[in-house]
VMD Tcl script that builds the backbone (N, CA, C; Angstrom):
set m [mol new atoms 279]
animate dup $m
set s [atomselect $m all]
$s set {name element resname resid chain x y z} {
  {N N UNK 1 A 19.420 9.644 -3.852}
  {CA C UNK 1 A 19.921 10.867 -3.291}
  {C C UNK 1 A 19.192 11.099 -1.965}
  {N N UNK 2 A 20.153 11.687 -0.967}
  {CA C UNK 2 A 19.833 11.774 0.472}
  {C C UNK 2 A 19.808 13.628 0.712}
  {N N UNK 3 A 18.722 13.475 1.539}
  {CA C UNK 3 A 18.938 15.193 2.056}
  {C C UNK 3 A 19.752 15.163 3.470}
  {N N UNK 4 A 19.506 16.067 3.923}
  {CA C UNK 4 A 20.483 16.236 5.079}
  {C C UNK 4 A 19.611 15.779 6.328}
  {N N UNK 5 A 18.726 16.157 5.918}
  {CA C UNK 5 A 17.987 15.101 7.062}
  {C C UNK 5 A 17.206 13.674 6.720}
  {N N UNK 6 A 17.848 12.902 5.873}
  {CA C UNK 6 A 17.636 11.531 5.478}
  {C C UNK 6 A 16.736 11.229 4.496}
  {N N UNK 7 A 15.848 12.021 3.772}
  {CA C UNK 7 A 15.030 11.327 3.230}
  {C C UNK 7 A 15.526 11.613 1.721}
  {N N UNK 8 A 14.575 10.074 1.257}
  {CA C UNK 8 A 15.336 10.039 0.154}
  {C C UNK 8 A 14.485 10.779 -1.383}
  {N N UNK 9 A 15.374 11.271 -1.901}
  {CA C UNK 9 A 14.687 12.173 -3.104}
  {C C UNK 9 A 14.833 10.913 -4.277}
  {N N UNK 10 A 13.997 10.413 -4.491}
  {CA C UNK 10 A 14.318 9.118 -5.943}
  {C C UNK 10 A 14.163 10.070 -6.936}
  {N N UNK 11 A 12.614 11.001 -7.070}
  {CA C UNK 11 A 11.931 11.159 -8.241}
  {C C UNK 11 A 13.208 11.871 -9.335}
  {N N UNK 12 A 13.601 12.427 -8.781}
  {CA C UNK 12 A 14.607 13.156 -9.767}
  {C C UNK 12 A 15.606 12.142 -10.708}
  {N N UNK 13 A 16.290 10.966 -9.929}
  {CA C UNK 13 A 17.006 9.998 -10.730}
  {C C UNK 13 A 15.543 8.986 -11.483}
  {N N UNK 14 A 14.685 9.282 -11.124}
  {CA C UNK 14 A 13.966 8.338 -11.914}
  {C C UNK 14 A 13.082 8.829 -13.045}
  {N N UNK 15 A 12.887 10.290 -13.055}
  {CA C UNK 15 A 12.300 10.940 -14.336}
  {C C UNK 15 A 13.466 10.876 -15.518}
  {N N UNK 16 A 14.620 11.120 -14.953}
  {CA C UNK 16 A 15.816 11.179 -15.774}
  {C C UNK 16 A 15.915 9.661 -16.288}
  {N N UNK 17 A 15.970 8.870 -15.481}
  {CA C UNK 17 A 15.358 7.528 -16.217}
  {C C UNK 17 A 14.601 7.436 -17.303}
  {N N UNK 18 A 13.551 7.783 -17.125}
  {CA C UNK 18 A 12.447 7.264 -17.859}
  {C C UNK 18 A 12.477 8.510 -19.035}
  {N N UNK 19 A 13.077 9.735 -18.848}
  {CA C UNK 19 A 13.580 10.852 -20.355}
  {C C UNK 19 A 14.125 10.121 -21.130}
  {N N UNK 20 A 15.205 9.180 -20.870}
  {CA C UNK 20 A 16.055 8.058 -21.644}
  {C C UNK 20 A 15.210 7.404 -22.340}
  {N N UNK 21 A 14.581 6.897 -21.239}
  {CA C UNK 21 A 13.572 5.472 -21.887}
  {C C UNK 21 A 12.696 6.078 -22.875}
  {N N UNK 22 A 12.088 7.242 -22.659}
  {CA C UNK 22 A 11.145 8.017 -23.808}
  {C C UNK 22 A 11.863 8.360 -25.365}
  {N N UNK 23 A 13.621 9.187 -24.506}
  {CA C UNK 23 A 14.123 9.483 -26.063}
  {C C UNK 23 A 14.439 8.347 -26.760}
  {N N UNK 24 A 14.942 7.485 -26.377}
  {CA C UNK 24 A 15.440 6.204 -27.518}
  {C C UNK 24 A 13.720 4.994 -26.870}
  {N N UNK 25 A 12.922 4.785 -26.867}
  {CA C UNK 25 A 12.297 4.255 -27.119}
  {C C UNK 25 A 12.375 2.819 -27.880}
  {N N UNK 26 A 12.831 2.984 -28.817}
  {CA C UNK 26 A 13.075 1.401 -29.322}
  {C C UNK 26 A 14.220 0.653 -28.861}
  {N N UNK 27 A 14.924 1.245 -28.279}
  {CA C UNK 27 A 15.666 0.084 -27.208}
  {C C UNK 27 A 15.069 -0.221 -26.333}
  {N N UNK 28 A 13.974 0.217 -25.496}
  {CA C UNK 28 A 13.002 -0.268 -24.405}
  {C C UNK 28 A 12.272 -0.726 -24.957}
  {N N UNK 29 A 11.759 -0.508 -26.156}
  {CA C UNK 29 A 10.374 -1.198 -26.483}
  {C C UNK 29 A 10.493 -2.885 -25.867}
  {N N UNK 30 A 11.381 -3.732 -26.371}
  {CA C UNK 30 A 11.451 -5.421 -25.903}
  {C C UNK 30 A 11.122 -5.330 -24.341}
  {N N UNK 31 A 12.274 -4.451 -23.409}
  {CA C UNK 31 A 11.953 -4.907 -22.120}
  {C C UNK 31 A 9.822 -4.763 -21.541}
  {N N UNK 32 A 8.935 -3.688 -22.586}
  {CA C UNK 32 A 8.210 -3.523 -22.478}
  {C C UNK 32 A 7.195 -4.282 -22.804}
  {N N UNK 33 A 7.871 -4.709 -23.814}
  {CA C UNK 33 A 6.652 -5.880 -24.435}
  {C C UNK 33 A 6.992 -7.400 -23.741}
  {N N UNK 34 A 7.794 -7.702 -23.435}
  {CA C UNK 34 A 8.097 -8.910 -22.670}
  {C C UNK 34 A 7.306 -8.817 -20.994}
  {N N UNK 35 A 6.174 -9.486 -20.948}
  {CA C UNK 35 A 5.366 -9.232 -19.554}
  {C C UNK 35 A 6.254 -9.850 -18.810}
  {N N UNK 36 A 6.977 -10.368 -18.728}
  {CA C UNK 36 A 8.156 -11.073 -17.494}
  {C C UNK 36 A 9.065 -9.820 -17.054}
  {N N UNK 37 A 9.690 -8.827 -17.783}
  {CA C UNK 37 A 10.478 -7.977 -16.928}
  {C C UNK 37 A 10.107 -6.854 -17.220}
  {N N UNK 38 A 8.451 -6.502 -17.411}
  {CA C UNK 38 A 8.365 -5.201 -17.279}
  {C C UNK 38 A 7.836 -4.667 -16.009}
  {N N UNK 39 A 8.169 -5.956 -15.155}
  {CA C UNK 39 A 7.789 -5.590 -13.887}
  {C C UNK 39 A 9.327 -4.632 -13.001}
  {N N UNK 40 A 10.139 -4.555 -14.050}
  {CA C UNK 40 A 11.381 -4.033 -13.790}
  {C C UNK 40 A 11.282 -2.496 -13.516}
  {N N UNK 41 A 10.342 -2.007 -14.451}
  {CA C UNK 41 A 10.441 -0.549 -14.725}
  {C C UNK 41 A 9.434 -0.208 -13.722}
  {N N UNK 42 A 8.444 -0.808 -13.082}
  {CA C UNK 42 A 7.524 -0.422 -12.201}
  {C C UNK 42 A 7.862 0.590 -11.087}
  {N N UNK 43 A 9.130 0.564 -10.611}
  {CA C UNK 43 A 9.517 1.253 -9.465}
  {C C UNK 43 A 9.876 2.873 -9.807}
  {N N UNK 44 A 10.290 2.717 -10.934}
  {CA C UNK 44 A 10.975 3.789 -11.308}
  {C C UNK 44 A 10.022 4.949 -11.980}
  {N N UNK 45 A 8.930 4.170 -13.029}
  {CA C UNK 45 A 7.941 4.896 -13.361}
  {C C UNK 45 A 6.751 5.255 -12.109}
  {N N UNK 46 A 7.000 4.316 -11.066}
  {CA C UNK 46 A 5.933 4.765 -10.067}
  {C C UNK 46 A 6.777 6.315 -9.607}
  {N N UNK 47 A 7.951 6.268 -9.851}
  {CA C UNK 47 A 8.499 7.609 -8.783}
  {C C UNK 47 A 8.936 8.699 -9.651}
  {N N UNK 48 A 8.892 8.231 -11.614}
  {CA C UNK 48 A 9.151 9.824 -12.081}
  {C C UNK 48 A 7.636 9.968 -12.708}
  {N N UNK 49 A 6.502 9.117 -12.633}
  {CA C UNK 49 A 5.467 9.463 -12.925}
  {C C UNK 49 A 4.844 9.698 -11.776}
  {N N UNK 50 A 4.671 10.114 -10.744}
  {CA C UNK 50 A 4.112 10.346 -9.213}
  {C C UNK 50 A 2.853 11.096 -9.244}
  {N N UNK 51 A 2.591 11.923 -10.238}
  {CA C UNK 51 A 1.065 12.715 -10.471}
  {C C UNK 51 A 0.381 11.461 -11.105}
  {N N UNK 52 A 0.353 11.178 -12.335}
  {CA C UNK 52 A -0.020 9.696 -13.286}
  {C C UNK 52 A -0.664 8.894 -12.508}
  {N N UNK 53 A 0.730 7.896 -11.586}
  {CA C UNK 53 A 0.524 7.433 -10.723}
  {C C UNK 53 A -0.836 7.247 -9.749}
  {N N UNK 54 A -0.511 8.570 -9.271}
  {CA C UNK 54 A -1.499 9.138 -8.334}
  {C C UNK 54 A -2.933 9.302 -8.787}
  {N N UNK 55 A -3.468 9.339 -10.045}
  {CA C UNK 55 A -4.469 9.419 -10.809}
  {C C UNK 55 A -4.910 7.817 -10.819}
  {N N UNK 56 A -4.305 7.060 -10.995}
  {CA C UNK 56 A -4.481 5.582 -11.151}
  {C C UNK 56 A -5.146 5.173 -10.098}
  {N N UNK 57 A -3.766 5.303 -8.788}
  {CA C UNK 57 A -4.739 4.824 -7.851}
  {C C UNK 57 A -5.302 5.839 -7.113}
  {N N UNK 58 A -5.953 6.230 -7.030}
  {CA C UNK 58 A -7.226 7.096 -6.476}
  {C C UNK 58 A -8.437 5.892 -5.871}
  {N N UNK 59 A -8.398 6.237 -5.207}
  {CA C UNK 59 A -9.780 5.071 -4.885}
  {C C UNK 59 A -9.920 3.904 -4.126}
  {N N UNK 60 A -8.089 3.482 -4.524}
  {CA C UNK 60 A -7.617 2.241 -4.369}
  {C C UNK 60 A -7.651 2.087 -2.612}
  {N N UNK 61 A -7.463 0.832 -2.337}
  {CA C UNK 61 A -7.583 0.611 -0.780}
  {C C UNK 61 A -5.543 1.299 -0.527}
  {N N UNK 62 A -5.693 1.570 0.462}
  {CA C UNK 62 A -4.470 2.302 1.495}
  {C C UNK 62 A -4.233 0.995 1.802}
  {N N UNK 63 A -3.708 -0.240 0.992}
  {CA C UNK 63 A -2.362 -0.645 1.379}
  {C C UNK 63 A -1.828 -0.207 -0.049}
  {N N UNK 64 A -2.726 -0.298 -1.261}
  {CA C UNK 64 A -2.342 0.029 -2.424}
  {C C UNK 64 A -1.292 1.449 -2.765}
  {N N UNK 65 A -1.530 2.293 -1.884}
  {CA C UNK 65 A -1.350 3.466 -1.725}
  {C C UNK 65 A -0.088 3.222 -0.942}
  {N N UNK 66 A 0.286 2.734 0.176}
  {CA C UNK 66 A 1.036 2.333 1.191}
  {C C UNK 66 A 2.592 1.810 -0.133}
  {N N UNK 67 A 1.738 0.758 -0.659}
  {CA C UNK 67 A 3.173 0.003 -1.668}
  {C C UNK 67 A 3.328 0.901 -2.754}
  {N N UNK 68 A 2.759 1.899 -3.283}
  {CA C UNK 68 A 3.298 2.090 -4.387}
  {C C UNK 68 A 4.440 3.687 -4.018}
  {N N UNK 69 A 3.449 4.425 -1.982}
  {CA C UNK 69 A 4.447 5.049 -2.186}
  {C C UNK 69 A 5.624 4.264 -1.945}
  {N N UNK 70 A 5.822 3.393 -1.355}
  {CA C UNK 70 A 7.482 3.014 -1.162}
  {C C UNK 70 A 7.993 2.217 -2.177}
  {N N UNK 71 A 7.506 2.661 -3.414}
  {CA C UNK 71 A 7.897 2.330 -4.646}
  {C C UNK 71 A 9.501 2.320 -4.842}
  {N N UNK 72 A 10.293 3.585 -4.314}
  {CA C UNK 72 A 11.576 4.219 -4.346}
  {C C UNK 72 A 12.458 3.485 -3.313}
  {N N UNK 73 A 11.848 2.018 -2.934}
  {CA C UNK 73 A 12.945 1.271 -2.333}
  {C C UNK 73 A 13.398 0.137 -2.988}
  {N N UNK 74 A 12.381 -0.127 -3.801}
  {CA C UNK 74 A 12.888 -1.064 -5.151}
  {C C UNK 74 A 13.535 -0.282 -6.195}
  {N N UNK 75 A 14.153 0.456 -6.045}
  {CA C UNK 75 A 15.090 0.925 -7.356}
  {C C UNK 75 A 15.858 0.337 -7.493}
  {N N UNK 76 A 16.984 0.200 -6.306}
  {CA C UNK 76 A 18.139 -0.635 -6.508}
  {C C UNK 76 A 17.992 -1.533 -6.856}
  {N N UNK 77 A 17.099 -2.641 -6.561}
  {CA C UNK 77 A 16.856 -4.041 -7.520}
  {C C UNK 77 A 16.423 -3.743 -8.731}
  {N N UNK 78 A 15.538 -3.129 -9.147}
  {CA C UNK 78 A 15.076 -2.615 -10.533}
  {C C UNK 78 A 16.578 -2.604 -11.549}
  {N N UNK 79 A 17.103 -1.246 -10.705}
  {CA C UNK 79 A 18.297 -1.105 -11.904}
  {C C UNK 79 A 19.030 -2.104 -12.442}
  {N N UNK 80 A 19.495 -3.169 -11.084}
  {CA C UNK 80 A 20.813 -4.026 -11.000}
  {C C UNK 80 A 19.607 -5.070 -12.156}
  {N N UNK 81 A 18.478 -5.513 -11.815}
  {CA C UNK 81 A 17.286 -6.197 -12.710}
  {C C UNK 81 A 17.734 -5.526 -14.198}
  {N N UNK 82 A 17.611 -4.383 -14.336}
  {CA C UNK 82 A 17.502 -4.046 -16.196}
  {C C UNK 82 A 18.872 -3.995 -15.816}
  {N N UNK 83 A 19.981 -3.291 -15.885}
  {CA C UNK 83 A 21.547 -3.857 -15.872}
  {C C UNK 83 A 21.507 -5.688 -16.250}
  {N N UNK 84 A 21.524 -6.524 -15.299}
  {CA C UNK 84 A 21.381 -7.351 -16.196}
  {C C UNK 84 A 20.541 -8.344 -17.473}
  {N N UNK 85 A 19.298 -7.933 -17.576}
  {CA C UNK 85 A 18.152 -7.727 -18.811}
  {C C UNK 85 A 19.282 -7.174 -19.606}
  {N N UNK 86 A 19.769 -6.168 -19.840}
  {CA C UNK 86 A 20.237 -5.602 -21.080}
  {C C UNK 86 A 21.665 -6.019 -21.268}
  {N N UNK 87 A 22.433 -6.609 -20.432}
  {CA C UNK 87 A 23.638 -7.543 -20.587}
  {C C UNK 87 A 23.138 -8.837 -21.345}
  {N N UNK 88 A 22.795 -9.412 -20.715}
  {CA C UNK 88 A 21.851 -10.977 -21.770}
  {C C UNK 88 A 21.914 -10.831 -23.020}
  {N N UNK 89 A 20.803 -9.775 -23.260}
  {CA C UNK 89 A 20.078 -9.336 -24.653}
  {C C UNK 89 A 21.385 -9.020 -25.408}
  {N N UNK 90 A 21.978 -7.700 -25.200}
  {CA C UNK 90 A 23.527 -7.350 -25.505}
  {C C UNK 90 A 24.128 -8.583 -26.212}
  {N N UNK 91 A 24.268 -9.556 -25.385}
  {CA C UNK 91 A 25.311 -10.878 -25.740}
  {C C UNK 91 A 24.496 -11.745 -26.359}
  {N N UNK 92 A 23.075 -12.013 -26.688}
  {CA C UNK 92 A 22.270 -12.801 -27.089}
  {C C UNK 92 A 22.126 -12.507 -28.612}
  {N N UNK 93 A 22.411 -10.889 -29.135}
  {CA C UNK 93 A 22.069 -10.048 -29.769}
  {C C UNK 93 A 23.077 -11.149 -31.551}
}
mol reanalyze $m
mol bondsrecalc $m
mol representation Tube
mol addrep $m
């Protein structure tokens, strides 16, 4: 989502994300426990967890800080990433 003067609001589509991922839980649990694509959810929890986040890295060197705010430009790969993660699994099932 875009404001009127361009910038982009992620956190809101991505807490709503991750409400999902919290209420049904055991359908995420696999993508979570599999260390190969839980690098999927990284973008999304960096931008509806943004306080959390921010607690983590504290301290961290400012490029650390630099990548995780532009966390909210990897969404689109993220999603289209779990979109197909959960097609596979779906048909593997």
């Amino acid at each position: 989502m875009r404001t009127d003067d361009g910038t982009v609001l992620a956190q809101p589509r991505a807490a709503g994300f991750m409400l999902a991922v919290k209420r049904w839980p055991g359908a995420w649990r696999p993508m979570f426990e599999h260390d190969d694509h839980v690098g999927l959810m990284l973008p999304i929890i960096a931008c509806s967890e943004a306080e959390e986040v921010e607690k983590l890295i504290a301290g961290r060197p400012q490029e650390v800080r630099y990548h995780v705010g532009r966390a909210y430009h990897h969404i689109p790969e993220a999603v289209c990433g779990i979109r197909d993660y959960c097609r596979h699994h779906q048909t593997s099932d």
